[in-house]
C-alpha positions in Angstrom: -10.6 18.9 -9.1 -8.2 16.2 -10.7 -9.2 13.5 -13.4 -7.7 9.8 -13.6 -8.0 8.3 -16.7 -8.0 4.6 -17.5 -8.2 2.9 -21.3 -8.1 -0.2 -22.2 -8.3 -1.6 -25.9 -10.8 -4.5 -26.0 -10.1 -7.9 -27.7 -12.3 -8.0 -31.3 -15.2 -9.8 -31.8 -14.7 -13.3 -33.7 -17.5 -13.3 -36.0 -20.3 -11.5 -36.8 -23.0 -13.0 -34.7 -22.3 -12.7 -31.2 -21.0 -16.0 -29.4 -21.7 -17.4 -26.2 -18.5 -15.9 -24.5 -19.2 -13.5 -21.8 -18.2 -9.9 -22.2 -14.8 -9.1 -20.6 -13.4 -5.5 -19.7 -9.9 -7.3 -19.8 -9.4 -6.3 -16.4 -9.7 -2.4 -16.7 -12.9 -2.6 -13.8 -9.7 -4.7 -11.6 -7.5 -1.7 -12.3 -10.2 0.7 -11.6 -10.6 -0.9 -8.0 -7.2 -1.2 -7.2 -6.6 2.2 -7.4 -9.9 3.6 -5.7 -8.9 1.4 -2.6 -5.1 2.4 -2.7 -7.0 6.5 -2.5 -9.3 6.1 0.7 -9.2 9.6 1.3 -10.7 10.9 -2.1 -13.6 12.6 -3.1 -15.4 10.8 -6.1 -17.3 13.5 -7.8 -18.3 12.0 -11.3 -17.4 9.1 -13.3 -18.1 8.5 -16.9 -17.4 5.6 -19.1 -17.3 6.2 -23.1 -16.3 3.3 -25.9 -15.4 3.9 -29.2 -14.2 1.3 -32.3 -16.6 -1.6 -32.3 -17.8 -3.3 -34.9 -15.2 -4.7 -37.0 -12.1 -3.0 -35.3 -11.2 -3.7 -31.5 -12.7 -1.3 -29.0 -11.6 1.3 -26.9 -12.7 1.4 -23.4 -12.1 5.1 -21.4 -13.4 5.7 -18.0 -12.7 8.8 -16.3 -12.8 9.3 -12.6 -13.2 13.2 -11.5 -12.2 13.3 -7.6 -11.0 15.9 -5.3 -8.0 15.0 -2.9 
């Protein structure tokens, strides 16, 4: 079993009430996809997304990919 891990530091919130702007993974679930298609041959076995920071500091965004080759 092997693990890929991929983080990605969010942009901060501008204010305290949320604004109209969509939520954006800043191209982390593009990176994701790039490498599951250049790994056809893979096994996924679980993936798991956690998120810590928030509120008045950026975010982080981790999402781990367990596979077997």
């Amino acid at each position: 079993m092997e693990v890929k891990i991929f983080t990605k530091l969010l942009k901060p919130k501008r204010g305290f009430w949320p604004s109209s702007e969509s939520a954006t993974d800043d191209g982390l679930e593009a990176e994701v996809n790039l490498w599951l298609a250049s790994k056809p041959d893979i096994k996924i076995t679980k993936i798991s997304q956690s998120q810590s920071g928030g509120s008045w500091f950026p975010s982080t965004l981790v999402i781990s990919v367990w596979y077997q080759s």
